[in-house]
KOLGU-4560 file (N, C-alpha, C; in nm, 3 decimals, padded with zeros to 5 digits):
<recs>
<n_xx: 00.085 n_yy: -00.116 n_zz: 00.000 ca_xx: 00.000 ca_yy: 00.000 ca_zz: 00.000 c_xx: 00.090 c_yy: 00.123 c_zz: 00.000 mol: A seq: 1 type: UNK>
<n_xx: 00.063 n_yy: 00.211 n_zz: -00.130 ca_xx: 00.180 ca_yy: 00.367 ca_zz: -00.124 c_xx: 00.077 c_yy: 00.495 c_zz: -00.075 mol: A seq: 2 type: UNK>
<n_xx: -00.018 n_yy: 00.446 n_zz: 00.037 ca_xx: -00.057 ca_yy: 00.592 ca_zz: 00.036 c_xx: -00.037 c_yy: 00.557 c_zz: 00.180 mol: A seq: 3 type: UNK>
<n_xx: -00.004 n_yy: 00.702 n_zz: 00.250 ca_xx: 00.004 ca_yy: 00.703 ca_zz: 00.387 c_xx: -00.096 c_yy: 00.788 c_zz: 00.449 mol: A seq: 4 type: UNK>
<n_xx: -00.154 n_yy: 00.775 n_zz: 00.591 ca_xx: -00.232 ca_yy: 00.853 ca_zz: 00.567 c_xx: -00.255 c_yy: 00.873 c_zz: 00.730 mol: A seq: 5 type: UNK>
<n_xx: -00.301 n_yy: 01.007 n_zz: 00.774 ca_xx: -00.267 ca_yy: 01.022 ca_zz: 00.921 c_xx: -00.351 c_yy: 00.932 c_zz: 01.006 mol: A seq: 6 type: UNK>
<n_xx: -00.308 n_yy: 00.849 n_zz: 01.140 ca_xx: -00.382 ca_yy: 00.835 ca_zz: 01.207 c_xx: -00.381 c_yy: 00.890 c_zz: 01.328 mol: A seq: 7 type: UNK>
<n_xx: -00.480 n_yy: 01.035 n_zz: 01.381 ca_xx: -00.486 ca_yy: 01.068 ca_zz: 01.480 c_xx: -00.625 c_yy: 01.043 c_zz: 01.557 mol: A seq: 8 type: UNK>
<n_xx: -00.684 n_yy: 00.952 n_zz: 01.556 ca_xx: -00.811 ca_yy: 00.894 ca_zz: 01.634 c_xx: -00.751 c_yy: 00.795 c_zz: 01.698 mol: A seq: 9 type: UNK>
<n_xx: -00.863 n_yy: 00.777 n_zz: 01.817 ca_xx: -00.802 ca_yy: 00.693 ca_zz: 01.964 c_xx: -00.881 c_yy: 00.589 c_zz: 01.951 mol: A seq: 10 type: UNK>
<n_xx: -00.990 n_yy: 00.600 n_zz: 01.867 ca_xx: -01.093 ca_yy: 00.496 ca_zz: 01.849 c_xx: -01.032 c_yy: 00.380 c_zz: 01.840 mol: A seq: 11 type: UNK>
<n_xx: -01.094 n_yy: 00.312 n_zz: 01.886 ca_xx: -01.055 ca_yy: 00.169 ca_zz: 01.904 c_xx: -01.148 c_yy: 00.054 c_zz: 01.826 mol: A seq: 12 type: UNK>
<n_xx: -01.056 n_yy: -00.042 n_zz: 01.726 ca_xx: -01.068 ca_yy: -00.136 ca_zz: 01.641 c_xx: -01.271 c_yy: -00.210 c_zz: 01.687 mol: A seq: 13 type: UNK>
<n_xx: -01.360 n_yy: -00.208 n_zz: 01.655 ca_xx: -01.488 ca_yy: -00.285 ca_zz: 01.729 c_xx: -01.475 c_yy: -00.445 c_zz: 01.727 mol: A seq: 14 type: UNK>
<n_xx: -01.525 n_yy: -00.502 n_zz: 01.808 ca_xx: -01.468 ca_yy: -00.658 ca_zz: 01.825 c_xx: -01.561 c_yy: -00.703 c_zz: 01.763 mol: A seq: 15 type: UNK>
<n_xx: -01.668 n_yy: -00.676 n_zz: 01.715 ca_xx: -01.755 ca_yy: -00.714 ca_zz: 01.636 c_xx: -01.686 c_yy: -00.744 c_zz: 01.497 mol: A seq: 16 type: UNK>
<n_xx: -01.627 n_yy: -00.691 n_zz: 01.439 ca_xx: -01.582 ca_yy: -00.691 ca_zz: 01.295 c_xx: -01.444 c_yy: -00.802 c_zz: 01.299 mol: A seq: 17 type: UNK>
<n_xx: -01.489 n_yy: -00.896 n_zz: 01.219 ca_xx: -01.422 ca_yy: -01.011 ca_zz: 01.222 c_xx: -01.321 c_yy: -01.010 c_zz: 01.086 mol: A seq: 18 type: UNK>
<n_xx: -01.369 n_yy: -00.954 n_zz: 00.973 ca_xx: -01.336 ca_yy: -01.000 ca_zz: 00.840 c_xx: -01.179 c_yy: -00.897 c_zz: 00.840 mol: A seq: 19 type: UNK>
<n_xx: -01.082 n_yy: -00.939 n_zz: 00.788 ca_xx: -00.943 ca_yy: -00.841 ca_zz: 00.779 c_xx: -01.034 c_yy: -00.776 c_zz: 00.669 mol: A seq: 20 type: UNK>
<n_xx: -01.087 n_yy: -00.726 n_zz: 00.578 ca_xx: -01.103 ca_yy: -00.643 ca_zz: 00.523 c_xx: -01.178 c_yy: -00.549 c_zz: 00.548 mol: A seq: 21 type: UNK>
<n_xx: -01.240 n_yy: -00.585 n_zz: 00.631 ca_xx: -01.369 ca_yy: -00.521 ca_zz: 00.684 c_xx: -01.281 c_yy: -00.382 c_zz: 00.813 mol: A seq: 22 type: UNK>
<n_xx: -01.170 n_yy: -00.491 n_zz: 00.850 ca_xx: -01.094 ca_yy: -00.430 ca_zz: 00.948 c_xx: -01.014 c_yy: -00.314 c_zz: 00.864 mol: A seq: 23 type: UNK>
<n_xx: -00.976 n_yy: -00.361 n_zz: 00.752 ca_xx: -00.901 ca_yy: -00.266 ca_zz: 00.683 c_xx: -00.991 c_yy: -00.185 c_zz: 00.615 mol: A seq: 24 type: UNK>
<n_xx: -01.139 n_yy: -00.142 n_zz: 00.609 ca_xx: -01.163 ca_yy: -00.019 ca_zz: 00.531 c_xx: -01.201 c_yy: 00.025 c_zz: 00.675 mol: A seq: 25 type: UNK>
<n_xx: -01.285 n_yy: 00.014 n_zz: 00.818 ca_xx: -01.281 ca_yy: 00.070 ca_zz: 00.926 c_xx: -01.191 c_yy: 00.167 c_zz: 00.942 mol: A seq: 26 type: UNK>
<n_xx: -00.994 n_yy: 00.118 n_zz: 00.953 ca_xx: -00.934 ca_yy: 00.158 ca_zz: 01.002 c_xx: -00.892 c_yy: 00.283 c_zz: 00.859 mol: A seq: 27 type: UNK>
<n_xx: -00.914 n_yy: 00.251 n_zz: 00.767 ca_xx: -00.878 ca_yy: 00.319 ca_zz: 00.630 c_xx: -00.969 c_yy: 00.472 c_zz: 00.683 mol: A seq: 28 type: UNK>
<n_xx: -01.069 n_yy: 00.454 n_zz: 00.684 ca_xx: -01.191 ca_yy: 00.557 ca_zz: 00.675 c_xx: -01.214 c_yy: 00.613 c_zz: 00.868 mol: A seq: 29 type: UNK>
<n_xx: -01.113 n_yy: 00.588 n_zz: 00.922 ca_xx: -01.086 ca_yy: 00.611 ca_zz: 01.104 c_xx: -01.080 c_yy: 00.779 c_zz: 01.067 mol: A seq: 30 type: UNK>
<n_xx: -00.974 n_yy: 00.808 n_zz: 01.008 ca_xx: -00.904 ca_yy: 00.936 ca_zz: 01.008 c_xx: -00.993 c_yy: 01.080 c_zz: 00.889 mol: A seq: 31 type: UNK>
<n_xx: -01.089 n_yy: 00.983 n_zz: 00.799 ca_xx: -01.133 ca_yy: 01.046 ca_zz: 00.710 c_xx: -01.203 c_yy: 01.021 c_zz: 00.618 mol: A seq: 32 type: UNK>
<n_xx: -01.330 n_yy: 01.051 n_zz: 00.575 ca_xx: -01.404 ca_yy: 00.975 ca_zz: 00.510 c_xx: -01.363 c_yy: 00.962 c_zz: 00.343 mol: A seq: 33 type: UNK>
<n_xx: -01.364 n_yy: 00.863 n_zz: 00.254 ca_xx: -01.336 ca_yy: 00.872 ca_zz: 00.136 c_xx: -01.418 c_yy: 00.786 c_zz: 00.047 mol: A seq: 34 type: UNK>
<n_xx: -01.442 n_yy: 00.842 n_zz: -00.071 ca_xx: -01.513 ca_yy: 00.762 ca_zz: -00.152 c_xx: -01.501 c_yy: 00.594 c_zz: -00.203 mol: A seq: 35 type: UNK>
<n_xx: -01.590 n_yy: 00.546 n_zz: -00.276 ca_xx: -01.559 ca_yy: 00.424 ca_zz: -00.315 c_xx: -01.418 c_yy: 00.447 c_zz: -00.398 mol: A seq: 36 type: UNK>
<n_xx: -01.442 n_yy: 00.529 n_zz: -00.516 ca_xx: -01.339 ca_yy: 00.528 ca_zz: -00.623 c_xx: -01.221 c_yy: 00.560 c_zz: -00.486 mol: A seq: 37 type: UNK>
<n_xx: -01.192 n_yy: 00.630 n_zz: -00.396 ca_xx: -01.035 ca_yy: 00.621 ca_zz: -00.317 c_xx: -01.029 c_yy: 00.506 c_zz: -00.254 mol: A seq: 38 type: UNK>
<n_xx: -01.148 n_yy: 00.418 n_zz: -00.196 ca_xx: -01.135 ca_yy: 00.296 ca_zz: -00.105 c_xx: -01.046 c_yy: 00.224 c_zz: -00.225 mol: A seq: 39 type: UNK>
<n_xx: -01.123 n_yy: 00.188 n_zz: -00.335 ca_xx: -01.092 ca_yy: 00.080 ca_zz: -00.386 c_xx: -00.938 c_yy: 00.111 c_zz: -00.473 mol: A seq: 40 type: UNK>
<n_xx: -00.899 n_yy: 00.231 n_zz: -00.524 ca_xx: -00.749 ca_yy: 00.303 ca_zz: -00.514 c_xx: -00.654 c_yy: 00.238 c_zz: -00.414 mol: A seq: 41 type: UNK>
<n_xx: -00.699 n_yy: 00.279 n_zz: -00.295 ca_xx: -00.556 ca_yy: 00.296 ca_zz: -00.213 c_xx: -00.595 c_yy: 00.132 c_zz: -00.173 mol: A seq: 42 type: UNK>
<n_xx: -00.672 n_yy: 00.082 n_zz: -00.126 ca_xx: -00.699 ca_yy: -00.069 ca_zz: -00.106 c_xx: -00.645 c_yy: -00.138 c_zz: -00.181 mol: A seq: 43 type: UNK>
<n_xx: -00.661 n_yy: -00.119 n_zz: -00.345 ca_xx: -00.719 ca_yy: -00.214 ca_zz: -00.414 c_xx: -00.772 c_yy: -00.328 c_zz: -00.376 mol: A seq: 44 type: UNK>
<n_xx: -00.888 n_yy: -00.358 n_zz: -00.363 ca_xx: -01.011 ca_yy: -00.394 ca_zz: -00.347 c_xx: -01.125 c_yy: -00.372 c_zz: -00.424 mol: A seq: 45 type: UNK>
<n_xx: -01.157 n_yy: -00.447 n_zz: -00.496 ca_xx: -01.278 ca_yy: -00.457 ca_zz: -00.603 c_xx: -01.404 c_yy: -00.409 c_zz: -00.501 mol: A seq: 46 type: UNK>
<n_xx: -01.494 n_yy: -00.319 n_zz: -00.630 ca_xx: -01.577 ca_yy: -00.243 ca_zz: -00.589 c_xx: -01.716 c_yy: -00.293 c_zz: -00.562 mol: A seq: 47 type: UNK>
<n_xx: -01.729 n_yy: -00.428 n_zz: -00.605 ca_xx: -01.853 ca_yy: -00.529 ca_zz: -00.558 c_xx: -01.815 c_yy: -00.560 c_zz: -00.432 mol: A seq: 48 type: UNK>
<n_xx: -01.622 n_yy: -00.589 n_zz: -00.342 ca_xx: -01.606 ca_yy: -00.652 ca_zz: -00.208 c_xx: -01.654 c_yy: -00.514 c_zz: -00.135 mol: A seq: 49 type: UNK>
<n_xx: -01.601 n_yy: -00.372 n_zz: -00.219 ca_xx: -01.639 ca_yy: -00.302 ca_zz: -00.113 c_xx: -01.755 c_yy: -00.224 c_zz: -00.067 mol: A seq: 50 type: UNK>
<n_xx: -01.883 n_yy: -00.253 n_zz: -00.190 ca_xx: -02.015 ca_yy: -00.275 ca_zz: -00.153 c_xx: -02.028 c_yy: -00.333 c_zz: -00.013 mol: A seq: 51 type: UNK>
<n_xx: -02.011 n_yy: -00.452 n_zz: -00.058 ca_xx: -02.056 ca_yy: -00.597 ca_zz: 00.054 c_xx: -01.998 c_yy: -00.529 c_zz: 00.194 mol: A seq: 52 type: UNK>
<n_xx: -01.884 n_yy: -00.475 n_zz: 00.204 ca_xx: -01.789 ca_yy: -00.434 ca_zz: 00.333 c_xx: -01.910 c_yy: -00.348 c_zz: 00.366 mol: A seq: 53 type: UNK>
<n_xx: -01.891 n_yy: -00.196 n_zz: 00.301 ca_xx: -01.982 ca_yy: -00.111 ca_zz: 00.363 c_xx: -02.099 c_yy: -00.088 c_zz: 00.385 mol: A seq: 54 type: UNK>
<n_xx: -02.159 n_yy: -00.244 n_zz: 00.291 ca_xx: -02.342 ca_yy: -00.238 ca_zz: 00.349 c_xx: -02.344 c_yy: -00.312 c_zz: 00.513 mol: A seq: 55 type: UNK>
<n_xx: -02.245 n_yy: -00.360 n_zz: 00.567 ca_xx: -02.245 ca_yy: -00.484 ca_zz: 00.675 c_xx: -02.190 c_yy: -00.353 c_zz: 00.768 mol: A seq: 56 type: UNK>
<n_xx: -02.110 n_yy: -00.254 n_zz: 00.716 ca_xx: -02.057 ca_yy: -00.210 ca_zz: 00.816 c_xx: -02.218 c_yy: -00.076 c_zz: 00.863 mol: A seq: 57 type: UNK>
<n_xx: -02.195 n_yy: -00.054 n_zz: 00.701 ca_xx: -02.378 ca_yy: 00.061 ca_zz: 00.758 c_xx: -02.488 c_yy: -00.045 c_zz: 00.853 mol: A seq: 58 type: UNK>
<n_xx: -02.509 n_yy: -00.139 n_zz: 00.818 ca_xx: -02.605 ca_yy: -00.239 ca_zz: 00.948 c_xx: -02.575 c_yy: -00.227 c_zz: 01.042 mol: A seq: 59 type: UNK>
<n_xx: -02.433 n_yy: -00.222 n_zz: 01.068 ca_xx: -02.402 ca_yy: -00.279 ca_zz: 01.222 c_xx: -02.361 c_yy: -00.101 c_zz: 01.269 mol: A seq: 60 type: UNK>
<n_xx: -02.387 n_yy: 00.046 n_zz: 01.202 ca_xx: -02.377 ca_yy: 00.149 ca_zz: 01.218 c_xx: -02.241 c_yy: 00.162 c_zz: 01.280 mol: A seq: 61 type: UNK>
<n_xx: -02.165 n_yy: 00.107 n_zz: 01.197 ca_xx: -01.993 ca_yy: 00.158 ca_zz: 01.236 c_xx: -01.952 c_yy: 00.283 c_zz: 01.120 mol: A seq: 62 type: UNK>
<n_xx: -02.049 n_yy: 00.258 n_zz: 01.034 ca_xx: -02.005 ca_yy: 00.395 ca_zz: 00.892 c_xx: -02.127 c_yy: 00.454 c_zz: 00.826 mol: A seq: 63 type: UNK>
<n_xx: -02.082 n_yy: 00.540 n_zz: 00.819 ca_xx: -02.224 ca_yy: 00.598 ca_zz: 00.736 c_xx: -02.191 c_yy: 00.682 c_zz: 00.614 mol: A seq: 64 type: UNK>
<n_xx: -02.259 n_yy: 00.686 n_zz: 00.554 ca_xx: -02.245 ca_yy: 00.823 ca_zz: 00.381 c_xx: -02.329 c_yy: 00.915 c_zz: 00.422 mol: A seq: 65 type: UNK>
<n_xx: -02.183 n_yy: 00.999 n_zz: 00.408 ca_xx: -02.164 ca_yy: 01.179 ca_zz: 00.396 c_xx: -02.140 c_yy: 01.246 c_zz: 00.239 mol: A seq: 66 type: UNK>
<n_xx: -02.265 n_yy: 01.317 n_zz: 00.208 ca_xx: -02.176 ca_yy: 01.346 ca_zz: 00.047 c_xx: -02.121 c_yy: 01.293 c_zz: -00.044 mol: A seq: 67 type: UNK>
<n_xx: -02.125 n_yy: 01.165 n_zz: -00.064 ca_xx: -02.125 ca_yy: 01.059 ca_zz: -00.165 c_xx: -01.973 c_yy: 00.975 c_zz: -00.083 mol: A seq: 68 type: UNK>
<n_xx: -01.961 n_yy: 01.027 n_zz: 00.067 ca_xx: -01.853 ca_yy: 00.908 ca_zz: 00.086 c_xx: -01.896 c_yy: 00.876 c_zz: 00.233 mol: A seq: 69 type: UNK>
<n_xx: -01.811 n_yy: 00.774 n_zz: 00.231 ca_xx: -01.834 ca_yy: 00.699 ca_zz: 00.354 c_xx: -01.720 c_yy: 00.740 c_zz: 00.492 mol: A seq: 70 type: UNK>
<n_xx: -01.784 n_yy: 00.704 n_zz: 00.570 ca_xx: -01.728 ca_yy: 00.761 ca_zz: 00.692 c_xx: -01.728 c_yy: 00.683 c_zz: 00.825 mol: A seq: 71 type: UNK>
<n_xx: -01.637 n_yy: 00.683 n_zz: 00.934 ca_xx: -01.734 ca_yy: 00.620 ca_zz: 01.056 c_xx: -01.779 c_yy: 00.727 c_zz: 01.091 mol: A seq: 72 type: UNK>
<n_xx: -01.903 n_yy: 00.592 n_zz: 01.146 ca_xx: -02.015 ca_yy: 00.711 ca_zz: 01.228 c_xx: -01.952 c_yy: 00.754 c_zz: 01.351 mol: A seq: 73 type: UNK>
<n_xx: -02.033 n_yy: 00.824 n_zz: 01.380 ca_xx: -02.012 ca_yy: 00.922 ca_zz: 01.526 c_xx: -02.075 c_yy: 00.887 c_zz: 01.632 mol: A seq: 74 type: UNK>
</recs>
């Protein structure tokens, strides 16, 4: 992965979320919300897995869409 990207949140990982990918767009989108087209960029991660990620993560209200991107919730 060549993008770096700040992490200054204290939030802590939810034990609910089992899947490493699931773990990796959480912690991706911790610091700042970003669209599909940047998830699936800096991830690479196909944009049907990262449907599936962020409809499970909107259920379980760990993220939500702001302005056409996704975010954790608050």
């Amino acid at each position: 992965m060549s993008v770096q990207r700040p992490t200054t949140s204290t939030r802590e990982l939810p034990t609910e979320l089992e899947s490493p990918r699931a773990k990796l767009v959480y912690l991706y989108l911790l610091p700042t919300a970003a669209s599909i087209d940047e998830l699936q960029s800096d991830l690479g991660v196909e944009k049907i897995t990262l449907y599936s990620i962020l409809r499970t993560l909107r259920k379980r209200n760990l993220v939500e869409k702001r302005d056409g991107k996704f975010a954790v919730a608050e």
